[in-house]
N, CA, C and O of each residue as an XYZ file, in Angstrom:
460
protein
N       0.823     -1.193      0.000
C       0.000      0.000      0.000
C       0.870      1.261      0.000
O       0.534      2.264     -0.630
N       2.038      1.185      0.748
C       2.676      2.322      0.731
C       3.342      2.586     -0.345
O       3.773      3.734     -0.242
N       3.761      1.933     -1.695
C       4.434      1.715     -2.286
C       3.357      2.410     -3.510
O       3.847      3.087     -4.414
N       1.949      2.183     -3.438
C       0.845      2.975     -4.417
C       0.417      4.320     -3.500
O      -0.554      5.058     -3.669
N       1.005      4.361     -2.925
C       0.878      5.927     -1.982
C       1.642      6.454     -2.891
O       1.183      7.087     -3.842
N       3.310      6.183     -2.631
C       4.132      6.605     -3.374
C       4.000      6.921     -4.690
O       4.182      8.097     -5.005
N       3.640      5.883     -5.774
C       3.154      6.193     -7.070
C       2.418      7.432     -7.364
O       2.596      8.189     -8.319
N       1.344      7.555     -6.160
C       0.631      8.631     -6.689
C       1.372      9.674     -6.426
O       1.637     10.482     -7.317
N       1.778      9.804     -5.284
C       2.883     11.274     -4.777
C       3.519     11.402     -6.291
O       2.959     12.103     -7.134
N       4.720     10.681     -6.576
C       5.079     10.765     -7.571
C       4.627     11.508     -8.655
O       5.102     12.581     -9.027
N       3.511     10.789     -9.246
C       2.647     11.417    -10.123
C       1.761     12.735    -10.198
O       1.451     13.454    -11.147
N       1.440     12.786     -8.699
C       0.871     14.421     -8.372
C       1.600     15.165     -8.360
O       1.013     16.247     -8.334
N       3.663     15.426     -8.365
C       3.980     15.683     -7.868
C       4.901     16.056     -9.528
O       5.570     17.088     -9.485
N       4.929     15.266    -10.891
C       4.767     15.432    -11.704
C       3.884     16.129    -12.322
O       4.350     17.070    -12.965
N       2.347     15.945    -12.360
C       2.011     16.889    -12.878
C       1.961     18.277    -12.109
O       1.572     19.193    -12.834
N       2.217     18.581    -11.022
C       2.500     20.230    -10.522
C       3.433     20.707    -11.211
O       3.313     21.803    -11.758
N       4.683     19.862    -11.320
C       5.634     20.213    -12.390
C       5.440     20.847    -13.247
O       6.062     21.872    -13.524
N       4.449     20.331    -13.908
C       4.315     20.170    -15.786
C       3.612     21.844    -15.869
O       3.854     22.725    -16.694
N       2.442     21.870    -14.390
C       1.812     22.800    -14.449
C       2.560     23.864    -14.430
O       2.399     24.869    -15.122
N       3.672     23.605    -13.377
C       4.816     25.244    -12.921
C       5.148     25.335    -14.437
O       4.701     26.288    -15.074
N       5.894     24.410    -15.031
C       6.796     24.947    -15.452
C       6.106     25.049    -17.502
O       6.641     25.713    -18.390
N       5.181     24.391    -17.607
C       4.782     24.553    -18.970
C       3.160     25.396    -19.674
O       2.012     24.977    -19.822
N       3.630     26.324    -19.874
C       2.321     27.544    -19.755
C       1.503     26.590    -20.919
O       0.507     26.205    -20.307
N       1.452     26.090    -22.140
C       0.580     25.810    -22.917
C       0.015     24.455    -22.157
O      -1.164     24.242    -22.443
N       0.408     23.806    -21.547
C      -0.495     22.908    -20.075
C      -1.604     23.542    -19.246
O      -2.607     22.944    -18.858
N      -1.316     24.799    -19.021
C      -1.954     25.830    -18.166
C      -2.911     26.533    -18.867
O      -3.833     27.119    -18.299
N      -2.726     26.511    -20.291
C      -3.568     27.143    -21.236
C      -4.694     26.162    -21.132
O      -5.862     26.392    -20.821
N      -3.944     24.657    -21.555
C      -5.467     23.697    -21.774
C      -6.469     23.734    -20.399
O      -7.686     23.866    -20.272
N      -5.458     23.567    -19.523
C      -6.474     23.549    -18.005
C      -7.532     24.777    -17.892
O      -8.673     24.537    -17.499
N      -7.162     26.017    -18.219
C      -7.739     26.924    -18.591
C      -9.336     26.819    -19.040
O     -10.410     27.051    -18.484
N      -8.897     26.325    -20.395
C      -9.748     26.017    -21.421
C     -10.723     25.089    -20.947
O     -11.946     25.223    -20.980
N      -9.934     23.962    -20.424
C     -10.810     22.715    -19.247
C     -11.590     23.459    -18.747
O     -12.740     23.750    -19.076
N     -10.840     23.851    -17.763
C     -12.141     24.727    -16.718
C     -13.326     25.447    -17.240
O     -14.380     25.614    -16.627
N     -13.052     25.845    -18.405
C     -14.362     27.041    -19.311
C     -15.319     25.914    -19.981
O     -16.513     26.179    -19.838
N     -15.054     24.756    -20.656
C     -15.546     23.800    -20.461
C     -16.607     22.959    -19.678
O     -17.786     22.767    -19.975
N     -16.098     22.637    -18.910
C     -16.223     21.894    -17.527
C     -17.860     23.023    -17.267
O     -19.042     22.688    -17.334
N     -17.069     24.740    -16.890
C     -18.598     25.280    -16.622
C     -19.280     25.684    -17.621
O     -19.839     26.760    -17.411
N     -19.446     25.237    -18.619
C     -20.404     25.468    -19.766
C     -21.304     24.237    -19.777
O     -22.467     24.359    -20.161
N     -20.682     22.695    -19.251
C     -20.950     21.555    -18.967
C     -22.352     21.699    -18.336
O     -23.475     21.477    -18.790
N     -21.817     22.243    -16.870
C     -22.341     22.332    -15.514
C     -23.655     23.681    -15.881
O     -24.658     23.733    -15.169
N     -23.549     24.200    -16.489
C     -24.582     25.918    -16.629
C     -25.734     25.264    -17.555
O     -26.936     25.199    -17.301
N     -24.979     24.749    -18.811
C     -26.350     24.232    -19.855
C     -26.677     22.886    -19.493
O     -27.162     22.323    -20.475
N     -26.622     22.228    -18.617
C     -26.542     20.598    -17.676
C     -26.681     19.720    -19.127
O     -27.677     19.077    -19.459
N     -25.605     19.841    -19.791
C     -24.780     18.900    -20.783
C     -25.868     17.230    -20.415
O     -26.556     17.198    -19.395
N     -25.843     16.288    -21.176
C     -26.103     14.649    -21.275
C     -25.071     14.245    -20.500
O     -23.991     14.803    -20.304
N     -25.555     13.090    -20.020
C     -24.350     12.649    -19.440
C     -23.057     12.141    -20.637
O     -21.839     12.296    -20.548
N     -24.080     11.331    -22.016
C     -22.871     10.896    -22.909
C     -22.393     11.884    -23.388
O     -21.446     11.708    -24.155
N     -22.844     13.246    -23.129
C     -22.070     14.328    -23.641
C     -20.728     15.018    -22.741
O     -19.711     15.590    -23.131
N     -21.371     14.588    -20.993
C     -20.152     14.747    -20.263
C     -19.057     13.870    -20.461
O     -17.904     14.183    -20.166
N     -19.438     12.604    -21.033
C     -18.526     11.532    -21.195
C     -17.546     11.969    -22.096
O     -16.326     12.078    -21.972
N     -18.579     12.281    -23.356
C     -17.384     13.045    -24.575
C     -16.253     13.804    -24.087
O     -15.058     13.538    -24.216
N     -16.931     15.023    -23.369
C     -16.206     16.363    -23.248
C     -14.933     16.083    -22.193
O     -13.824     16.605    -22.079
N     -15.616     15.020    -21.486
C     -14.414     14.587    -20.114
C     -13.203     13.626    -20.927
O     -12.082     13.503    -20.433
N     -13.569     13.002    -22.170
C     -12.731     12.218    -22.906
C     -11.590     13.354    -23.134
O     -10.485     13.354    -22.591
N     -11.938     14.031    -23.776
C     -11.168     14.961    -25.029
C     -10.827     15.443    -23.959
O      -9.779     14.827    -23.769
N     -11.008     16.423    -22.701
C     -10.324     17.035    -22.046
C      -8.891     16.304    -21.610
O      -7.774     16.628    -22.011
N      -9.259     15.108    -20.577
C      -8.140     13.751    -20.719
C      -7.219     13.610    -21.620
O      -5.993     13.681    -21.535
N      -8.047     13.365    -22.658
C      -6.932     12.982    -24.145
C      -5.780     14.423    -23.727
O      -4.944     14.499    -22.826
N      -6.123     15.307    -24.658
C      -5.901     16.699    -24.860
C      -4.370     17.065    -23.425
O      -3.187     17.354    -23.606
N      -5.062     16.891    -22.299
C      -4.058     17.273    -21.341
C      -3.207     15.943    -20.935
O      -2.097     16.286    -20.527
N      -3.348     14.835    -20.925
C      -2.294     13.682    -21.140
C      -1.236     13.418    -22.460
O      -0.128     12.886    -22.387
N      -1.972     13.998    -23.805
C      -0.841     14.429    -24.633
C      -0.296     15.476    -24.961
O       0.337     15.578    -26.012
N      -0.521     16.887    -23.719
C       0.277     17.446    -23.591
C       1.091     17.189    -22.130
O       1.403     18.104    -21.368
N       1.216     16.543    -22.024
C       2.292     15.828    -20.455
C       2.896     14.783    -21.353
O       4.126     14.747    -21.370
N       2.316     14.028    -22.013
C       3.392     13.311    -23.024
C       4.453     14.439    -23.621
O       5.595     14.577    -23.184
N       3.827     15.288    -24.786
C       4.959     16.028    -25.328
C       5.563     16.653    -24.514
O       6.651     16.891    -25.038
N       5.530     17.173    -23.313
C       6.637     17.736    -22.303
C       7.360     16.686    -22.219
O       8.519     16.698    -22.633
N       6.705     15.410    -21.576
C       8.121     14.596    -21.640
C       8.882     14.205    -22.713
O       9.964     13.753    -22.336
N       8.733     14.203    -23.935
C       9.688     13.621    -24.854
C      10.388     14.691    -24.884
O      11.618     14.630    -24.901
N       9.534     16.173    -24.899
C      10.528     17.588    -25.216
C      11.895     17.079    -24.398
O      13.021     16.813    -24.819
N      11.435     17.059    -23.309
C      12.458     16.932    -22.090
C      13.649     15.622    -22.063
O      14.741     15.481    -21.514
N      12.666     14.647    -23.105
C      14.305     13.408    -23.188
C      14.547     14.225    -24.347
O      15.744     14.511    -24.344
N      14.109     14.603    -25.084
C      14.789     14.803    -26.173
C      16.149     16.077    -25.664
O      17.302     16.146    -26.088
N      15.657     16.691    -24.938
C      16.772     18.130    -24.946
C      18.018     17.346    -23.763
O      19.215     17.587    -23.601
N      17.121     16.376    -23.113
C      18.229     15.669    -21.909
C      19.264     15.022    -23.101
O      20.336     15.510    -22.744
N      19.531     14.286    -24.191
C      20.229     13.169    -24.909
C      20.355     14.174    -26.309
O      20.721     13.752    -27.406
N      19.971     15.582    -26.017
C      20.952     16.320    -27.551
C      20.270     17.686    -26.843
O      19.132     18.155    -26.868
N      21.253     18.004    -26.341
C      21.014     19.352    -25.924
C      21.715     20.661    -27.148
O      21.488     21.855    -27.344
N      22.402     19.893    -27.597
C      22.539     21.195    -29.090
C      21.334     20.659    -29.790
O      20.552     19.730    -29.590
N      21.523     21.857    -30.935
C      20.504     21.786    -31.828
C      20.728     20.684    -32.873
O      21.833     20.193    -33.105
N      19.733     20.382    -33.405
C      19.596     18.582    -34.142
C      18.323     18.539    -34.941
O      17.172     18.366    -34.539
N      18.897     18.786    -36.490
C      17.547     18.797    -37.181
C      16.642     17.288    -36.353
O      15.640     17.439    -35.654
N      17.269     15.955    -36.643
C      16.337     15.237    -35.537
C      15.692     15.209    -34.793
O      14.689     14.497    -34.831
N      16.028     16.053    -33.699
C      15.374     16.171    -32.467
C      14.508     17.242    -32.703
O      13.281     17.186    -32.621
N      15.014     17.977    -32.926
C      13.485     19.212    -34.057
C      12.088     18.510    -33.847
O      11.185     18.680    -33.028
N      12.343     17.314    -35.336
C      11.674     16.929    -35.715
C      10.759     15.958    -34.826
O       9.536     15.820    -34.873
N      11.506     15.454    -34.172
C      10.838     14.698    -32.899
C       9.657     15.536    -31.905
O       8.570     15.337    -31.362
N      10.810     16.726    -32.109
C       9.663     17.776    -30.957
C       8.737     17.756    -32.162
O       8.262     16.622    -32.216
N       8.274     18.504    -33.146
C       7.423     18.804    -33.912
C       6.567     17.741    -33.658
O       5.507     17.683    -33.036
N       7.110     17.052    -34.151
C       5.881     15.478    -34.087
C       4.886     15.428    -33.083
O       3.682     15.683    -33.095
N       5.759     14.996    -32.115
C       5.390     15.408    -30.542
C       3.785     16.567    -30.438
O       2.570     16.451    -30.276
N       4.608     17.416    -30.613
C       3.705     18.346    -30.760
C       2.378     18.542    -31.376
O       1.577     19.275    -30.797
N       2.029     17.918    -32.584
C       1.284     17.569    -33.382
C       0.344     16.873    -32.898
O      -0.848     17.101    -33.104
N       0.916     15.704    -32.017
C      -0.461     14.512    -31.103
C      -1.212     15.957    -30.407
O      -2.408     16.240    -30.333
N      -0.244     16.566    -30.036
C      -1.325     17.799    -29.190
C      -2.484     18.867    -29.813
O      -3.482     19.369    -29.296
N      -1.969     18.963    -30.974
C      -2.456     19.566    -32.160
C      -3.786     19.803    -32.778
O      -4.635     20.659    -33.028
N      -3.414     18.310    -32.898
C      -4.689     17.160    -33.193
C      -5.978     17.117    -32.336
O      -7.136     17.430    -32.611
N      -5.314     16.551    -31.027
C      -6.163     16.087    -30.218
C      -6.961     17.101    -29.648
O      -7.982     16.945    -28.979
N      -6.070     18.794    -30.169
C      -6.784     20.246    -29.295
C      -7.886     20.107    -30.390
O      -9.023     20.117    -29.918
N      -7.823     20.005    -31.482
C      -8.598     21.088    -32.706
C      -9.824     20.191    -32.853
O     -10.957     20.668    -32.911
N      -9.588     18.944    -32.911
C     -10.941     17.226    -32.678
C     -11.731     18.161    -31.220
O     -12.838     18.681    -31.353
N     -11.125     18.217    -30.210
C     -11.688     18.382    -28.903
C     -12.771     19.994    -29.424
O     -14.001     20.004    -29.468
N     -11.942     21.065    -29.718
C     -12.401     21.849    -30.480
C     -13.677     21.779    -31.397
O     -14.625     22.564    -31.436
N     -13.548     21.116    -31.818
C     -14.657     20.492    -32.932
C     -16.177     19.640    -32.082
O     -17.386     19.742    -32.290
N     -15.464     18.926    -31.217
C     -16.321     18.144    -30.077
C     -17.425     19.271    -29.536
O     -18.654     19.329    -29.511
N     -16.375     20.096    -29.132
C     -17.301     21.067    -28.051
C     -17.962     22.128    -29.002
O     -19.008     22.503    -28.472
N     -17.714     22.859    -30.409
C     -18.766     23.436    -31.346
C     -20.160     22.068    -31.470
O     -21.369     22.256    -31.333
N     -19.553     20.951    -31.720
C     -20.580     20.428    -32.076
C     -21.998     20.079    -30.725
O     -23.224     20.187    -30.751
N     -20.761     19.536    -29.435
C     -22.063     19.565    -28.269
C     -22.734     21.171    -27.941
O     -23.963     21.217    -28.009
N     -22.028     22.452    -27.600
C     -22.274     23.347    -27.145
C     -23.587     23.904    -28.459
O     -24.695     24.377    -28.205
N     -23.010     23.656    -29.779
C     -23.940     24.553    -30.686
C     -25.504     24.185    -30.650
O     -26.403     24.761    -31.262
N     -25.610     23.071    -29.774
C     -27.332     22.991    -29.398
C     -27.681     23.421    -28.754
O     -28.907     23.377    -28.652
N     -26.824     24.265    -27.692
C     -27.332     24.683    -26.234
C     -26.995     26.477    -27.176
O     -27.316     27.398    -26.425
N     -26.693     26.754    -27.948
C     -26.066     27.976    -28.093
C     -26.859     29.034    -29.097
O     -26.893     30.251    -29.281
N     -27.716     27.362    -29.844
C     -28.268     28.049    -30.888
C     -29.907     27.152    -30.783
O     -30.814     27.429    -31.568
């Protein structure tokens, strides 16, 4: 038991990290939160909370992914490296993706309550 105590410390203790130190993390949480009470104000479906709670998840777990690869990547080539560039870019892209879909999610649930 103490040993999944630990795990979580760990992990809570990681994402505060991610939060201090990476503002476009702080942006999505942001965005979460405006979300979340648009959810709660127009009392959203539940399979619609399901959606919106998906994509939020997705969205902020692959941006804690791309911090971490940013971060092996600059740990194992800290000069510049068309490679590692490209790695970040990539990286970046799962986040990209997963913002502009989530984006799309929430025009499509919100535009019934909106219009």
């Amino acid at each position: 038991m103490k040993r999944l105590f630990h795990s979580f410390k760990f992990a809570f203790h990681g994402f505060w990290l991610a939060c201090k130190e990476q503002p476009n993390l702080r942006i999505h949480l942001f965005v979460s939160a405006l979300v979340v009470g648009l959810a709660f104000y127009f009392g959203v479906s539940k399979l619609e909370w399901c959606v919106l709670l998906t994509s939020i998840g997705l969205v902020i777990s692959l941006e804690l992914l791309n911090s971490s690869i940013e971060g092996i990547v600059d740990l194992v080539s800290p000069e510049r490296q068309v490679k590692a560039g490209k790695i970040k870019d990539i990286a970046a892209a799962a986040v990209l993706v997963a913002a502009a879909v989530s984006v799309l999610i929430g025009l499509l649930i919100f535009s019934t309550y909106f219009f």
